[in-house]
Structure formats: structure tokens, C-alpha cells
C-alpha positions as semicolon CSV with decimal commas, in nm:
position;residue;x (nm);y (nm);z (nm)
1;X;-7,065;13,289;-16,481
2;X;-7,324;13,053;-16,673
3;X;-7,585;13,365;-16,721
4;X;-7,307;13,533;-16,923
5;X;-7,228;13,257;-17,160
6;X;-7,607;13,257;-17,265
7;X;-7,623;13,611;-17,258
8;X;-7,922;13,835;-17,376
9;X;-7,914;14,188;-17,500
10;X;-8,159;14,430;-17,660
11;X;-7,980;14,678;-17,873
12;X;-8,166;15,045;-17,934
13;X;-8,180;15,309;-18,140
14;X;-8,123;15,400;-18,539
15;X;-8,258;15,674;-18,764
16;X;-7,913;15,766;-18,954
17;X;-7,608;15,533;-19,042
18;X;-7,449;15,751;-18,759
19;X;-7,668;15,547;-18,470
20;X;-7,685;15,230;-18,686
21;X;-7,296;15,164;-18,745
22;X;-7,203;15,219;-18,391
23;X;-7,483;14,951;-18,267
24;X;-7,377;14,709;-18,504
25;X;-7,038;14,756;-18,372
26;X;-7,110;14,711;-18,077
27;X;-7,342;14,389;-18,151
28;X;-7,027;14,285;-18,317
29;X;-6,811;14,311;-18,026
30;X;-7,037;14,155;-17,765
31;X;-7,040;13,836;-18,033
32;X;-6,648;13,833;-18,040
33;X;-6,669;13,791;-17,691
34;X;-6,962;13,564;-17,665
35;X;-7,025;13,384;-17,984
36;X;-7,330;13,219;-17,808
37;X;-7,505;13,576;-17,698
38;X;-7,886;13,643;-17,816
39;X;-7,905;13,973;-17,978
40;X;-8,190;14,127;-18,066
41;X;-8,248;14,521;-18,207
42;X;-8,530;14,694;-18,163
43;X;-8,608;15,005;-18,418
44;X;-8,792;15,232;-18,582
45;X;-9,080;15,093;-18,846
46;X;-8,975;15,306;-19,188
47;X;-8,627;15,391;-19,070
48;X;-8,288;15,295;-19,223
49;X;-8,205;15,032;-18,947
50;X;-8,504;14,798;-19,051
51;X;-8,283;14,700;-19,352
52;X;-7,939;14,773;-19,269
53;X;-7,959;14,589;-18,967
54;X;-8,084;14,257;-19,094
55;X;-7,777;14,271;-19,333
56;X;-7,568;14,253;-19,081
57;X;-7,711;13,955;-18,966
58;X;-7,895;14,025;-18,644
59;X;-8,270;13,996;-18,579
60;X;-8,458;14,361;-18,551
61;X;-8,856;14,462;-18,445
62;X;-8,950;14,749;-18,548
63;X;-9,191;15,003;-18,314
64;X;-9,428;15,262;-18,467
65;X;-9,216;15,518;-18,357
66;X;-9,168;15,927;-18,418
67;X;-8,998;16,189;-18,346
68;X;-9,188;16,492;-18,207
69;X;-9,321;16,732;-18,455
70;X;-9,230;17,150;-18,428
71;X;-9,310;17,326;-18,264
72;X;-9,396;17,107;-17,999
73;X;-9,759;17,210;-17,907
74;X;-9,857;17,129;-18,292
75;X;-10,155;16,905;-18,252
76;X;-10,014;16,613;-18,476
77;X;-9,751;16,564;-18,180
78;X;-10,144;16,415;-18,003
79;X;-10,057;16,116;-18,265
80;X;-9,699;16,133;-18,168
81;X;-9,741;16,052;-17,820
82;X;-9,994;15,788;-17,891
83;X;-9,754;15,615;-18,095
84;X;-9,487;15,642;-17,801
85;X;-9,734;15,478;-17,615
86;X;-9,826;15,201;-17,810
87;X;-9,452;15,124;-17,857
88;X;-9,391;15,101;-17,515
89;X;-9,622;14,895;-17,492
90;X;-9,514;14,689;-17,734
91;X;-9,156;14,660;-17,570
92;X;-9,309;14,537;-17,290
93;X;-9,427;14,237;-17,460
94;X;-9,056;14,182;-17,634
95;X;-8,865;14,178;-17,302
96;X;-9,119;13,978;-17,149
97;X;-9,010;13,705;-17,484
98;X;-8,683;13,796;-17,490
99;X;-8,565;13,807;-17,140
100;X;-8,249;14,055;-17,208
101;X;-8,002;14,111;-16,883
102;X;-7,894;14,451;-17,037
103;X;-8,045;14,718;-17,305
104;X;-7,820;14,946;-17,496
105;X;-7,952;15,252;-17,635
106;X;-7,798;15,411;-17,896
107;X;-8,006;15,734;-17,930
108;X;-8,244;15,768;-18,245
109;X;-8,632;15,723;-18,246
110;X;-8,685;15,411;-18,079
111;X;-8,460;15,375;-17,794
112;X;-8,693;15,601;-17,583
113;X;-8,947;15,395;-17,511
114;X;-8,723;15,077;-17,549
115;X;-8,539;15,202;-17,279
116;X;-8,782;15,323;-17,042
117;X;-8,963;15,021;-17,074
118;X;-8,704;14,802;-16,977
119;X;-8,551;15,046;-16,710
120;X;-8,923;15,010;-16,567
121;X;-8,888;14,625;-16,545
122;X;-8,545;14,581;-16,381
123;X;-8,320;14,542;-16,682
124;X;-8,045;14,744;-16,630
125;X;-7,951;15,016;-16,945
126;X;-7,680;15,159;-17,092
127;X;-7,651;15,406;-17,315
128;X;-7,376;15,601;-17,571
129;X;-7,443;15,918;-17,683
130;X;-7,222;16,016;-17,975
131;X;-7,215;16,366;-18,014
132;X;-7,066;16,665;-17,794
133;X;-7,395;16,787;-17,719
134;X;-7,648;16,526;-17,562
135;X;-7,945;16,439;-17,769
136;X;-8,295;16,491;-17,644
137;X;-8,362;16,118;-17,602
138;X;-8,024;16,024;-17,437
139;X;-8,092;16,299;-17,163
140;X;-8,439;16,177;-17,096
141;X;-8,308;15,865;-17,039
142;X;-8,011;15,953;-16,838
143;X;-8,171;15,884;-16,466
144;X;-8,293;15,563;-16,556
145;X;-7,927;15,413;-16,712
146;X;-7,682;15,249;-16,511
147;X;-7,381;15,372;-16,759
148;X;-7,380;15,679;-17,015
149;X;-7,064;15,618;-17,233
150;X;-6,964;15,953;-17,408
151;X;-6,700;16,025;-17,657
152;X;-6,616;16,376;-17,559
153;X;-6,527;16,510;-17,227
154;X;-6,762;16,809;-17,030
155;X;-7,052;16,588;-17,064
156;X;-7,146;16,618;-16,688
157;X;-7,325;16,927;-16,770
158;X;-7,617;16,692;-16,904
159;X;-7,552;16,380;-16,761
160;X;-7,451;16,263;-16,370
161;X;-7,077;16,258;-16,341
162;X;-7,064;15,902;-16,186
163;X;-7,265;15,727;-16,451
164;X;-7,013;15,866;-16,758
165;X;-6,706;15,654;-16,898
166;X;-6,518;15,818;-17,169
167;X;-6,539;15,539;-17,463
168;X;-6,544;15,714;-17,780
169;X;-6,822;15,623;-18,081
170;X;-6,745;15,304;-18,212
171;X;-6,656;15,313;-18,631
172;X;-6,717;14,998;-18,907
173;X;-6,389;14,759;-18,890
174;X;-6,363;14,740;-19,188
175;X;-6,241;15,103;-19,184
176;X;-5,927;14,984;-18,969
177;X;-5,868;14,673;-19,149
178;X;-5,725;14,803;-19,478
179;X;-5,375;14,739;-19,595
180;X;-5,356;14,929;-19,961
181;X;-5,127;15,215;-20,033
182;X;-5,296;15,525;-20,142
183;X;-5,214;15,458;-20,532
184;X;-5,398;15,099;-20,515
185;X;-5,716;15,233;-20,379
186;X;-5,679;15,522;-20,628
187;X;-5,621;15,302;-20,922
188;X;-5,925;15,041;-20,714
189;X;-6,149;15,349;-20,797
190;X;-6,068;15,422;-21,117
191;X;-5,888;15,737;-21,037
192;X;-5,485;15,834;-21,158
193;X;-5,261;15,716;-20,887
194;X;-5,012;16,027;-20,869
195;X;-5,324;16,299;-20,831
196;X;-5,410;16,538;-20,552
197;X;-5,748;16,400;-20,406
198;X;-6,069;16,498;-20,244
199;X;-6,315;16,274;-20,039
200;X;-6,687;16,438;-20,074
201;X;-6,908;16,314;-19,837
202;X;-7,255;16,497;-19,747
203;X;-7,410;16,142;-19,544
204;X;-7,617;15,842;-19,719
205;X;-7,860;16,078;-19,812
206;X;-7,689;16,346;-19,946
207;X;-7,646;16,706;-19,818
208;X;-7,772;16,986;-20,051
209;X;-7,535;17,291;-19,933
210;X;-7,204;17,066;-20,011
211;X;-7,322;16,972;-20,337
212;X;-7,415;17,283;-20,463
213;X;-7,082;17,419;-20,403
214;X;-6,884;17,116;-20,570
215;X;-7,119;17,096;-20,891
216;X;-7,010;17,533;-20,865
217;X;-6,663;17,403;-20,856
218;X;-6,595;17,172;-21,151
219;X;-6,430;17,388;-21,326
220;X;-6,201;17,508;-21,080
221;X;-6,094;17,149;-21,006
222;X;-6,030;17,069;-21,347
223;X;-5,785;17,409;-21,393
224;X;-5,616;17,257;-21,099
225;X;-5,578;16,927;-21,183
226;X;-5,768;16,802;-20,861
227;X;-5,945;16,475;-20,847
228;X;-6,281;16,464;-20,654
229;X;-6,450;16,095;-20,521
230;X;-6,809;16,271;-20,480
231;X;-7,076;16,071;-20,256
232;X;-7,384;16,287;-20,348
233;X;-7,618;16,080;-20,122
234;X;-7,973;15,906;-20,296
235;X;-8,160;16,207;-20,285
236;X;-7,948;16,421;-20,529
237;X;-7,741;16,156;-20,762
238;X;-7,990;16,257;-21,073
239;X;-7,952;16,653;-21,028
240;X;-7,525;16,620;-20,963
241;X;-7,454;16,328;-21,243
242;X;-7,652;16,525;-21,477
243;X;-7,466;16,865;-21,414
244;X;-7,108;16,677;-21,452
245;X;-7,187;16,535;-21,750
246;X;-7,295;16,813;-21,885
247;X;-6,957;17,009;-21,814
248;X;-6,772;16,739;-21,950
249;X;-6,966;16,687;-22,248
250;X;-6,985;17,084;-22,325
251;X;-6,581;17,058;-22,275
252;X;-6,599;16,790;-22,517
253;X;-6,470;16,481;-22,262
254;X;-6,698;16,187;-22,265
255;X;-6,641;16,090;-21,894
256;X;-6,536;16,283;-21,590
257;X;-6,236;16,477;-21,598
258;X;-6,153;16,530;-21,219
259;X;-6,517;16,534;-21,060
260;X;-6,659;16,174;-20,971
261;X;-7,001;16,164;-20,854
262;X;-7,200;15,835;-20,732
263;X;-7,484;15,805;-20,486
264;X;-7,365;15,617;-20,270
265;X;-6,980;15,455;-20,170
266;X;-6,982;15,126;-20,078
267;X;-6,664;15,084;-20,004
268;X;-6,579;15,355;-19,797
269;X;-6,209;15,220;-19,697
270;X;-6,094;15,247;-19,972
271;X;-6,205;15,556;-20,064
272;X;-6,104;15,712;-19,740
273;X;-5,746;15,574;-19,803
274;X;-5,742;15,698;-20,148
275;X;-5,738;16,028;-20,040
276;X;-5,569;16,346;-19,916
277;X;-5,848;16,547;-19,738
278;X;-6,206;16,538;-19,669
279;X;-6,523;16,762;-19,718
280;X;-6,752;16,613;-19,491
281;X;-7,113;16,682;-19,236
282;X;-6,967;16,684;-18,891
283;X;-7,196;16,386;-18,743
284;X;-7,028;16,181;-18,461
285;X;-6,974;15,879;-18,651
286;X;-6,795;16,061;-18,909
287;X;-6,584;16,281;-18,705
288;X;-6,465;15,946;-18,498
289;X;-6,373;15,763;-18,869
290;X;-6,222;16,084;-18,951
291;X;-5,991;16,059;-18,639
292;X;-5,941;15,697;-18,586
293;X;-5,834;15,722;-18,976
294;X;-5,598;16,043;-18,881
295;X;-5,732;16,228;-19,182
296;X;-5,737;16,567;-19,269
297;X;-6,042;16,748;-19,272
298;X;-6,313;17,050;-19,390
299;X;-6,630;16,979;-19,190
300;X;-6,952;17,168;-19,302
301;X;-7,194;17,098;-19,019
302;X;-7,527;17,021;-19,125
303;X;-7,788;17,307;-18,957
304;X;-8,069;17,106;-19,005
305;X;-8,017;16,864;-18,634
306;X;-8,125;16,819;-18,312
307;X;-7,985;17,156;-18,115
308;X;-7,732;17,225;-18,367
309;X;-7,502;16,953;-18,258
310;X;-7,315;16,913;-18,609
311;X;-7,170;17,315;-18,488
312;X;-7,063;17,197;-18,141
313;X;-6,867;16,868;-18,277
314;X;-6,692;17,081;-18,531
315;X;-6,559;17,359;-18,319
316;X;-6,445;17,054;-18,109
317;X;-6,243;16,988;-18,363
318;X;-6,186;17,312;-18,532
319;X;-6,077;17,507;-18,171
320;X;-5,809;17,237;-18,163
321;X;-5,662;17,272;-18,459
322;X;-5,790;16,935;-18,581
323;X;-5,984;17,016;-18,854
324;X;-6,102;17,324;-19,102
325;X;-6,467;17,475;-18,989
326;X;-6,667;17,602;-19,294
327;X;-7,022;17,732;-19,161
328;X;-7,302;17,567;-19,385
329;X;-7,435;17,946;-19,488
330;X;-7,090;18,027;-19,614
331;X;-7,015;17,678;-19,821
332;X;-7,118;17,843;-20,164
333;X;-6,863;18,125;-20,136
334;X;-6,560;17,959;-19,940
335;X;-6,599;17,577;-19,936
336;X;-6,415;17,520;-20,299
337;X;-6,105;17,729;-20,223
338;X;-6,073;17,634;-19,897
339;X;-6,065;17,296;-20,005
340;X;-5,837;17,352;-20,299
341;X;-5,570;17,551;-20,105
342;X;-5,557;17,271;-19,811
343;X;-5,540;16,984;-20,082
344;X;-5,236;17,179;-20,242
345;X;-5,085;17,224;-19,906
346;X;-4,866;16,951;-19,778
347;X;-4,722;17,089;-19,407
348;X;-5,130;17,203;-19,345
349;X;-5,235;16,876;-19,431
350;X;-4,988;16,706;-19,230
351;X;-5,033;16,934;-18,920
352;X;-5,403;16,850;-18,949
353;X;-5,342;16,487;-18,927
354;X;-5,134;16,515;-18,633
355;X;-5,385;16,692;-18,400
356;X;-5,700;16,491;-18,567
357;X;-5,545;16,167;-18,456
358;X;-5,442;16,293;-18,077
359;X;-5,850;16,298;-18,054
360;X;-5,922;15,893;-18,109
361;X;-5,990;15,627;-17,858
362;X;-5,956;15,308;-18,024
363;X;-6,155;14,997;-17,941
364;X;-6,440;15,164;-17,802
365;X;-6,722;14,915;-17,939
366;X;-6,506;14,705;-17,687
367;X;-6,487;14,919;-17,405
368;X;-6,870;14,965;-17,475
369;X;-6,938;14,576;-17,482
370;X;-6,746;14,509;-17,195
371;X;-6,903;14,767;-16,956
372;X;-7,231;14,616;-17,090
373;X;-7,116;14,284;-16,928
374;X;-6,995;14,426;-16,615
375;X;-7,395;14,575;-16,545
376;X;-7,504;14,219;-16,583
377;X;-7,213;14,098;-16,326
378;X;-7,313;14,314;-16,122
């Protein structure tokens, strides 16, 4: 067993916090196991994982890496491929260094040609697709992996039955790990303790559609007496701040009333536990927080992903009577009220909650680590 305790792994994959927490989770677990274990990331040059990574204290190399331009006979994706290429190439050279006895691929940009690099030199592969409908990279690379660990079930019609384990999408710990009561992380944000609340979250970036319709619906909050934490993402803080203000200040209130917006949350435990339901994108990594949390739910998928898989985790959801489904095209109209009567609505809430949490695996960075370990026993 001496190869495990100085055990090697390349981790793959990035893009969007939704690849990016799970790999860190799962770098986490492997080190719980084996606090002596090497592991290295490999990314995307330009991409979020370059920084967030290195924050959570593991080494990363970035590749020059793209995703293929639309439509797909453009002529830029010439430059495209070369740089696919050249990255593979590149990987070469870092498992030849490194040495890894397994690479995990997470989906995202660069775990293509990590991946099929290292499936070309022997190392064995796993890799965890996160959504209910298999991304482009993860089915490329599905002959060459050992494992594919999948969080929903009816993925053998893209993968081969015998390589899938049912693991779930591993979520931050520190989402599990929190012990306040609703009031303290209400009063922790600066919020009234006793006051129905709303979770807005459109990604780290923002998502245009959701915010729209909340900025529409101050007003409506206010009459209600409805408090809203509002994550607007980076790219629209400016735009939403300066619209609240502006109601406020035109209602003659020098600070928020009900509506709360910031960029970005970094505590996101305890603004999950301060409140009652959610308006969120339907990405895997939040769907799985929203379940392993058992909270209550209106998921706007984005449109703007890989073969509309946003739609397909909703409805996962939403046919089971786990969650509310509002169609991005509709949010202007609908999303408000819908939101407002499910907030006011204690038995719908609670019913929600019920079914959302039947849907979680727990420990699945574990389960994820551990069948890692088992390819390199093997």
C-alpha cells in the first residue's frame, strides 16, 4: 500500500464556480484521507480557477485552452484546435513531471486534453459530470475513463452503464458546517430577524433575466414587507445598486428598505440559512447545495449553456415536486409573484423542502475520492 500513501493526482477542469467547488472538494477529501497526497490542478489560462484555486491552497497550471466557437465550421475554431493541440502537448510534459496514478476531470475547458493526454499514457481517469445532461467534453471523454460518477440517474443514455456510480456533485463544507438559527444569520447580515426572506442568486457573475425582474419588483417587496439578500453577480452590481438606491432615496429612506443588493456573497452559509426560499440559475452545483441544504426553491434556468442543461436539471426537480420551474423568457412577468406567494406560504414551503431533500446524496466528494483510490489499487 506504500504507492497510496505518496499518492499523486491531477485534478481537471474549471470555467464556472460550478466545476471549481466540486474539484476542490474533492482535492479536499483525497487530503483528509491522505494528508501526504501530491495534488496538482491543471486549468484554463484566463479562467476563474487560476485564482480561486490557488486560494484554496493547491498548486494549478494553466493550458491555453478554448472552448469551440459557433457555429462550429467558423474559421476562428482553426485557432481553437491549435490551441487544443498545443495544450495537449503541454500535458504531456506535466505528467511526465508529475507522475500522477489517477486524473480527475471535472468537465470545463481544460480537462479535454488533460484527460486524453493522460488516458493516452496509461494513467487511469475518472471523471464526474454534474449535470442531468452530459456535457460535450465529459462524453468525449467517456471511452477513455475508467469511472464516470454522475449525480442523476438515466445517464447510460450517454455514458456505458458499467463505468457509472451514482455519487452526487460534491458542495463547499462549509455549507454543512453551520450551527446558527435563522434569526442569527439574519441579524449576521444585517437583516430584521422576524422577516419573511428571499435568497437571490443569478451565479458569481450575475444573471441579467433575474435581475431585471427583482430591480421590477422593489416595490412590490416593500408593500409586502419581504426582505430580499440580492447577489447581483460582478457584472451588474453598478446598474442594480444604483436602481435601489434610487427607489429608496425617491421614497425618502436613506438605505434599503427590504431589497439588499451586493455583488458578490461571501458567506454563502449564512445567507442560505438566513432564509426561507430561493430564486436561483439551476446549475448542478447549486441545485445539489439547494438539496443537501433541504431548501425551498424557484429555479430560473439560465438559456445561455451547453445543450440547455440548466432546463433538464430543473424539470428534474420541478417534475418531482422539488422545486418551482420559472422559464427564463417568462421571469419578467411571473418570477416576482411567484416568489412572493411561495415566501408567504408556509405548508408550500414546507412540502418543497420535504421532496428537495429526498434528492441528496451526502458525502459524495468522498465517495468520489475513494473510487479515485480504488483505480489506483487496482
Amino acid at each position: 500500500m506504500n504507492h497510496i500513501e505518496d499518492l499523486r493526482v491531477i485534478i481537471s477542469g474549471g470555467g464556472t464556480g460550478g466545476h471549481i467547488f466540486p474539484a476542490i472538494s474533492i482535492a479536499n477529501a483525497i487530503k483528509a484521507k491522505y494528508p501526504n497526497a501530491k495534488i496538482l490542478f491543471v486549468g484554463a489560462e484566463g479562467r476563474m480557477e487560476m485564482t480561486r484555486v490557488p486560494e484554496s491552497g493547491y498548486e494549478i497550471k494553466g493550458l491555453p485552452v478554448r472552448g469551440l466557437i459557433r457555429p462550429l465550421w467558423s474559421p476562428k475554431n482553426i485557432g481553437v484546435m491549435f490551441d487544443f493541440f498545443r495544450s495537449r502537448s503541454m500535458v504531456k510534459d506535466i505528467i511526465k513531471e508529475f507522475k500522477p496514478q489517477v486524473a480527475i476531470g471535472v468537465g470545463g475547458y481544460a480537462s479535454a486534453p488533460t484527460l486524453n493526454a493522460a488516458a493516452a499514457m496509461g494513467v487511469p481517469c475518472l471523471i464526474q459530470e454534474q449535470n442531468s445532461y452530459a456535457g460535450v467534453t465529459n462524453k468525449s471523454l467517456a471511452q477513455k475513463a475508467q469511472k464516470i460518477c454522475v449525480a442523476y440517474d438515466g445517464m447510460e443514455r450517454f455514458f456505458p452503464a458499467e463505468k457509472i456510480i451514482k455519487t452526487g456533485n460534491p458542495v463547499r463544507q462549509s455549507l454543512l458546517n453551520n450551527t446558527m438559527t435563522k434569526e442569527e444569520a439574519r441579524l449576521k447580515m444585517g437583516l430584521k430577524p422576524d422577516i419573511p426572506t428571499i435568497l437571490v442568486i443569478g451565479g458569481s457573475l450575475g444573471a441579467r433575466t433575474i435581475n431585471n425582474a427583482i430591480a421590477d419588483g422593489i416595490s412590490r417587496f416593500d408593500e409586502r414587507n419581504i426582505q430580499v439578500i440580492w447577489q447581483t453577480g460582478k457584472f451588474y452590481a453598478e446598474d442594480c445598486e444604483r436602481i435601489t438606491a434610487d427607489h429608496y432615496r425617491k421614497a425618502g429612506l436613506d438605505s434599503p428598505k427590504s431589497v439588499h443588493p451586493m455583488p458578490f456573497i461571501s458567506d454563502m452559509a449564512v445567507a442560505y440559512k438566513a432564509t426561507d426560499i430561493v430564486i436561483s440559475r439551476a446549475g448542478a452545483s447549486s441545485i445539489s447545495e439547494l438539496c443537501l441544504l433541504g431548501k425551498a426553491a424557484v429555479l430560473v434556468p439560465s438559456p445561455n449553456v451547453a445543450e440547455d442543461h440548466q432546463t433538464k436539471n430543473a424539470r428534474a426537480l420541478s417534475d418531482k415536486g422539488a422545486a418551482v420551474f420559472v422559464a427564463d423568457n417568462e421571469a419578467s412577468k411571473v418570477l416576482v409573484e411567484q416568489a412572493i406567494a411561495l415566501v408567504s406560504d408556509y405548508e408550500q414551503i414546507k412540502k418543497l423542502e420535504n421532496e428537495i431533500k429526498k434528492l441528496a446524496i451526502h458525502n459524495s466528494a468522498d465517495i468520489i475520492a475513494e473510487e479515485s483510490i480504488k483505480l489506483i489499487q487496482q
